[in-house]
N, C-alpha and C positions, 0 to 999 in steps of 0.2 A: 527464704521465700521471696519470688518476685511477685511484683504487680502488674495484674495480668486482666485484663475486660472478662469479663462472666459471658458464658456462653449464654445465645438465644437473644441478643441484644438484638431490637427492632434495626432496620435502614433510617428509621425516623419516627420520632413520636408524635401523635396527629390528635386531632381532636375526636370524641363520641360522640355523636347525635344522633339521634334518633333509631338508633342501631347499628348507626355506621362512623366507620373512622372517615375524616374527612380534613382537609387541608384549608388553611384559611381562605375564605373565601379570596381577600386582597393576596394571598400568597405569601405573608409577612411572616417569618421564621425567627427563632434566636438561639444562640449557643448555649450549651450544658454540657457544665469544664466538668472533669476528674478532678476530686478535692486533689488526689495525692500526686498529680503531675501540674493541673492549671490548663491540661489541652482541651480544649474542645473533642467531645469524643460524641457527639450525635447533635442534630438540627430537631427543634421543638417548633412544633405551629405556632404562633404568637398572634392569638385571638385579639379580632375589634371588635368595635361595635357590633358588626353586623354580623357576626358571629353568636356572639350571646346573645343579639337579638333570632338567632336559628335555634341554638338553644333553647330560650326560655320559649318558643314558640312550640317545640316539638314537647317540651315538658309543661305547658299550659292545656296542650292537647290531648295530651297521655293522661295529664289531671281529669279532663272537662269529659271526654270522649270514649278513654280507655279500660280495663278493667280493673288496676290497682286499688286504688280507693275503695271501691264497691267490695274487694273480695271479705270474706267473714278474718276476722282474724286468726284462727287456727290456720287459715290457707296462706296469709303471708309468715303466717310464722313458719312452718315448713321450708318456704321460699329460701328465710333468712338461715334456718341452721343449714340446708342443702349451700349457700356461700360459705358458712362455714366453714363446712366439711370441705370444700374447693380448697377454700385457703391452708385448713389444717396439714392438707394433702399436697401442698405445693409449699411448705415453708421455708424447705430449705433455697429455692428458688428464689423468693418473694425475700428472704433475709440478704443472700447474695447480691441481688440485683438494687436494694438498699443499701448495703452496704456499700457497694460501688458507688452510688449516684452521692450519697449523703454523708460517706466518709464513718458513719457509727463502726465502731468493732464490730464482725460480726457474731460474735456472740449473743451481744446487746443486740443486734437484730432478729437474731432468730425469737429471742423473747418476745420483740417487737409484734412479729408475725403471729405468734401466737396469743396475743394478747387483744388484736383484730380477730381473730376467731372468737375469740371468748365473749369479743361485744356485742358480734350479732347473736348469737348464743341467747344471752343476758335479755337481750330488747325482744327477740324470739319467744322465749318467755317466759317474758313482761309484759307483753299484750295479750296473752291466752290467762294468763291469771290477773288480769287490770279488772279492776272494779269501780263504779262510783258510789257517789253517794245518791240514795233515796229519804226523801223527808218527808213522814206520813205524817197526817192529823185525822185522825180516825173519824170516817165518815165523811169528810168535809170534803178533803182535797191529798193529791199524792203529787209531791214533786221531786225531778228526777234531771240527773246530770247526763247532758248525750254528747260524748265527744267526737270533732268532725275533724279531720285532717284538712290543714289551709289552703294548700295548694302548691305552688312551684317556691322549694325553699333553698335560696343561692347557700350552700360551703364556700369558703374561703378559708384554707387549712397553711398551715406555716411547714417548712423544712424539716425542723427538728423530728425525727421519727415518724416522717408522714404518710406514711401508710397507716398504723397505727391510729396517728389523729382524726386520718381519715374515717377510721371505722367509729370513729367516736359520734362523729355527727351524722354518717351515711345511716349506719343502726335502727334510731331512734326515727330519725326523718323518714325511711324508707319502712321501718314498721309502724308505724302509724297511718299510711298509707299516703302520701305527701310524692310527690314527683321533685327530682332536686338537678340542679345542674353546681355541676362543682368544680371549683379555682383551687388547683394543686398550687405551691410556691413552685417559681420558676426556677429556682433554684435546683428543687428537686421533684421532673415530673414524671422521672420515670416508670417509679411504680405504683403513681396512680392510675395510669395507662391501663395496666392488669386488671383491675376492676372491670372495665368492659366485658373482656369474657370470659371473666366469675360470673357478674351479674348473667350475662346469656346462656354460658350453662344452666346455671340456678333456674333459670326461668323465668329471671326478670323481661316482663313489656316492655317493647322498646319505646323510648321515648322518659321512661322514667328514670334512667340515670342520665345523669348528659354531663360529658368533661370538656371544659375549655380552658386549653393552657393560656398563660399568656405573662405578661408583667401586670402587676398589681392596678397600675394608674393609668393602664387601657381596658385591660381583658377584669380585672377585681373591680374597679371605677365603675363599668357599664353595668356588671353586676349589679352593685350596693344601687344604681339610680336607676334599674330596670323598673316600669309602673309595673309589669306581672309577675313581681317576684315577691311578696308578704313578706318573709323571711331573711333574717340574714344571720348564718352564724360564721361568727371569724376566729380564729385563735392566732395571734402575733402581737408585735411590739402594740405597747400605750398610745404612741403616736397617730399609729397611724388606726389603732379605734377610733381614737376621737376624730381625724377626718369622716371615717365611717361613718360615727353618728351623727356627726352634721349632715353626710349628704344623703343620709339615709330620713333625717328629719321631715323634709317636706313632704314623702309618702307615707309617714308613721307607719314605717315598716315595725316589726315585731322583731328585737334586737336581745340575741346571746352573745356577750365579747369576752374571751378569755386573753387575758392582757397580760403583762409584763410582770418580774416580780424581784423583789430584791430579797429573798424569805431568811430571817435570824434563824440561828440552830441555840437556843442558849444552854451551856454545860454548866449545872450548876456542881459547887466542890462536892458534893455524896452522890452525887453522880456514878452509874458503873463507868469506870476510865474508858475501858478496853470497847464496851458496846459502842459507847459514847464515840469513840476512835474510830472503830468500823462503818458506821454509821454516818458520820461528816466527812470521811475522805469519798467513800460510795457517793453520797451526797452530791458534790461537789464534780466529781470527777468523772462520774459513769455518764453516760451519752456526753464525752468530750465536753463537759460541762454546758451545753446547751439544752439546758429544760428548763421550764420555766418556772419549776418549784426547788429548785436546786438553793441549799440551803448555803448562799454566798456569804453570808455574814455570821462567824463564829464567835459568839458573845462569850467570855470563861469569865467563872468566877476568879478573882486573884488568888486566892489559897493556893487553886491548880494549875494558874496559867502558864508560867513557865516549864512545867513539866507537861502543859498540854502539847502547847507551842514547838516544844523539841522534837515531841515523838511527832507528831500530827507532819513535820516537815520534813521528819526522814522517813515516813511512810508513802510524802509525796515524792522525793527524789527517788524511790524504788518504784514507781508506781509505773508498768509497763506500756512504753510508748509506741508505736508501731507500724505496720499497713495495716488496712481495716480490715483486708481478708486473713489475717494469720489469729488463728485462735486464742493465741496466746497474750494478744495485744488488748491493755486495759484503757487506753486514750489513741484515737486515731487520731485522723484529716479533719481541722474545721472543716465546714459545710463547703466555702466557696471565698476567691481572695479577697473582696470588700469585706467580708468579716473578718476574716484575716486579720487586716490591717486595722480595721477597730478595736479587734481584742489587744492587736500588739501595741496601740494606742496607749490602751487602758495601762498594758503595762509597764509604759515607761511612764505615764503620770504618777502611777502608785508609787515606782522607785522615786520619787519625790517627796511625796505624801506618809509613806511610813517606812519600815524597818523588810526588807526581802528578803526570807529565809530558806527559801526554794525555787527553784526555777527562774525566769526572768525572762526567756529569750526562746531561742531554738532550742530541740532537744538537741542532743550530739546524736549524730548520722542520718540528720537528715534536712538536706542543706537545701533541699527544694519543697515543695507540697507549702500545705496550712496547715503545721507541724506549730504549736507552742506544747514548751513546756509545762507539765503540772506546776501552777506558780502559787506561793504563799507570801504573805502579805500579813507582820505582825505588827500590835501598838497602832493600830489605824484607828484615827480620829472621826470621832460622830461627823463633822463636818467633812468630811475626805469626799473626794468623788467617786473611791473605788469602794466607799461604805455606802455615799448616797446612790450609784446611777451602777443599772442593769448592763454588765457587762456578757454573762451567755457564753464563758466559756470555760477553761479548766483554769480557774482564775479567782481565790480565796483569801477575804479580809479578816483578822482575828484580831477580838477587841475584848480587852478585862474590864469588870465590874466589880463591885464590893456588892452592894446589896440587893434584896430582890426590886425595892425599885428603881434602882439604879437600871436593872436587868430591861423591866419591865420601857422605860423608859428608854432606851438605847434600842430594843426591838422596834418600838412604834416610833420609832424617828426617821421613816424614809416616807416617803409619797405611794409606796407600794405598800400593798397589804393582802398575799395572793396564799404563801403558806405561811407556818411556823414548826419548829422541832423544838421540844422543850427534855433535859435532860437533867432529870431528878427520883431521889429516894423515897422525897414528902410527898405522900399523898394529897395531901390538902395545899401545898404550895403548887403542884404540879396542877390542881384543877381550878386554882383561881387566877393564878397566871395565864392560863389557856382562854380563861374568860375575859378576862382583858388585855392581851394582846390584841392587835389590829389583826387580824390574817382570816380566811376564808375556813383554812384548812388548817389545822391543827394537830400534831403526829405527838403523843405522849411517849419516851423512851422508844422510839421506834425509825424507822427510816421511811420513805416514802412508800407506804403499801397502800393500794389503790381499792377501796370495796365499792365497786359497781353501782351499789345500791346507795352510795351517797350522795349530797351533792357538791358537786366540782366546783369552786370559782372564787372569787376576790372579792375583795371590797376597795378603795378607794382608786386608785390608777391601776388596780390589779384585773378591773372585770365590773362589767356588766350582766346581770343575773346568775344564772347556776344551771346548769347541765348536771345529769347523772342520776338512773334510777327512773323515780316520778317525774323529777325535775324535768328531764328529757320530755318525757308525754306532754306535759304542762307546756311545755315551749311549742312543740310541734302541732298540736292539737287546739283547736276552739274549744270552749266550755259550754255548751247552751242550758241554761234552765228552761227544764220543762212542768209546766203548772197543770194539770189536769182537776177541775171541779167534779167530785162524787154527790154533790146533793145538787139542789137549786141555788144557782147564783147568788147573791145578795147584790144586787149592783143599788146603790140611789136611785132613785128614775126622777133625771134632768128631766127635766122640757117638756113634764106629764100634765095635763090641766086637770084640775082637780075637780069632778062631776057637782 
């Protein structure tokens, strides 16, 4: 198989506003390389200030002026599954042309794409069956929860699988009825582009999506410090939330961060081997190891470690490396070469730090791209850098324990706390370990399955608040109490002079 551009690629990817694609106002452009050659293969508009400020102005006005907001919620939910059905209908498309920009196999793409359908799906409904709470007191008084959608809510979504991530926040923000202008990674903005004329088929007002590409510290920057944006949700590194939340502080913006994560898988000895197996190399290795729940740090009990360790690193030397467009390929292209070179960083630090039992380097046949190896990484010490710091790619540290708190204790020893996999027989080991681990999210015997209806996110360097389900509503939405008096007031009477 050669590698070959996807048909239907634009002349150039451009900004959305207001219902039109549109070039930066200064003209400012930037490149968007092919992970698997490094060329530059299209020009991207590279949004300023006074871009976003076109933006949030056309999505301030679609809030204030428009019909979205107003419509009943059966009528947006129609809206959302009619995108849906867009995307379900174009996957193979939407997977391809992902797969090109972001290097994923496309297998793991096409799943991708159908996993954006299923979200607007989910928030579609989610708001035709959303309820609040009413709190009677018989006779007296009724009061009642009214929820109002805030207004223009900035996305700022990360590379990894970003179409997909896209529809995590687009969903939820757009079914509620909220106007949003959103920052694809520049890295990969091609198919966020698409969205434009899903949402105009669909029937989405113009004015309430609005895309502006750009780099983070121009086009994300003017975002996170716009006064008419309330919102802001991001999913990327640790780092750069916490600029976020600083500069998003002085306007006590309304903040969702899905951040970084270094997530334990712990194999304890009655563990099933085999699921166990399948399970941590998927883990690790599926979307090229850039997810952000990706379970990098394999904890084994010693009973089983060196029978873990053996098979676990010849399952990674078989592990199929490839173009992203051949079906058959299980680890593509990193995303883009400054990552590249960070992961490959990472792993001549680890050939320092512990024992390398797989990978290391390039794979063989393929001397060009952001090609690493499936790499293993065994005997690596709680202190290691490749145990404490989020490395994001097909790149795995394995470390033995003896007991469970030893276990327990070796999980919660990084600054992240985003997932956990725990692999065990005992029922009752398996659900109090799960209660004191550090992590958001918790997978009992299980690999990373996603229920909609839960909520998403971290706790310590991993994330600020939680998306998914309610979570989502609760973010995008106001709460107003409503007090209604059914009898006569009782108020005191200040300031009455007494006859």
């Amino acid at each position: 198989m050669t590698h070959q551009k996807p048909a239907g690629l634009p002349d150039r990817i451009r900004h959305f506003i207001d219902g039109e694609f549109v070039d930066s106002v200064g003209g400012e452009t930037f490149d968007v390389l092919d992970p698997v050659t490094n060329e530059n293969y299209i020009q991207a508009a590279a949004g300023q200030q006074a871009d976003v400020d076109r933006a949030v102005a056309a999505a301030k006005r679609a809030f204030q002026e428009g019909p979205w907001p107003k419509l009943l919620p059966r009528e947006r939910s129609r809206v959302l599954h009619k995108i849906a059905d867009i995307v379900e209908s174009r996957d193979a498309q939407l997977a391809e042309l992902e797969s090109f920009d972001s290097g994923l196999p496309i297998t793991q793409a096409k799943g991708q794409a159908r996993r954006a359908a299923e979200n607007f799906r989910f928030f579609a409904d989610l708001i035709v069956a959303q309820h609040d709470d009413t709190f009677k007191v018989p006779g007296r008084q009724i009061n009642y929860v009214n929820r109002k959608p805030i207004g223009v809510a900035g996305l700022i979504t990360p590379w990894n699988t970003p179409f997909m991530l896209e529809s995590w926040k687009l969903g939820p923000a757009l079914a509620t009825g909220n106007t949003v202008v959103l920052k694809p990674a520049e890295f990969t903005p091609l198919s966020a582009s698409l969205w434009a004329e899903i949402f105009r088929e669909a029937g989405v007002p113009d004015g309430v999506f609005n895309l502006v590409n750009g780099l983070g510290e121009e086009a994300g920057d003017a975002l996170v410090k716009h006064p008419d944006v309330p919102l802001i949700s991001f999913t990327g590194e640790s780092s750069t939330g916490s600029l976020i939340f600083g500069n998003a502080a002085p306007f006590l913006k309304g903040l969702s961060m899905e951040l970084g994560g270094k997530s334990p898988a712990v194999v304890f000895a009655d563990a099933d081997l085999e699921a166990a197996l399948d399970a941590t190399v998927f883990g690790v290795f599926s979307l090229n190891g850039e997810r952000c729940t990706a379970g990098s740090r394999i904890l084994v009990q010693r009973d089983i470690y060196d029978e873990f360790v053996e098979r676990y690193a010849e399952r990674a030397k078989n592990v199929v490396v490839g173009l992203p467009s051949d079906p058959a390929t299980e680890v593509g292209a990193l995303v883009h070469p400054e990552h590249y070179d960070k992961v490959m960083s990472y792993v001549e630090i680890g050939k320092g730090e512990a024992r390398l039992v797989a990978g290391g380097g390039r794979p063989e046949g393929f001397p060009t791209g952001n090609y690493v190896a499936p790499t293993v990484f065994a005997d690596v010490s709680p202190d290691a850098r490749i145990f404490q710091e989020e490395i994001f790619g097909p790149v795995v540290a394995i470390t033995p324990f003896d007991t469970d708190e030893e276990a327990l204790e070796l999980a919660n020893n990084t600054k992240y706390g985003l997932a956990a996999y725990i692999w065990t027989s005992n029922l009752k080991r398996a659900h109090n370990f799960s209660q004191s681990v550090d992590a958001g999210m918790v997978w009992l015997n299980s690999n990373n399955v996603r229920d909609l209806r839960t909520p998403f996110g971290g706790v310590k360097a991993s994330g600020l608040g939680h998306e998914g389900g309610y979570r989502s509503i609760d973010f995008y939405t106001d709460q107003q109490a409503v007090h209604i008096t059914l009898n006569e007031a009782h108020s005191p009477k200040f300031g009455v002079v007494a006859p």
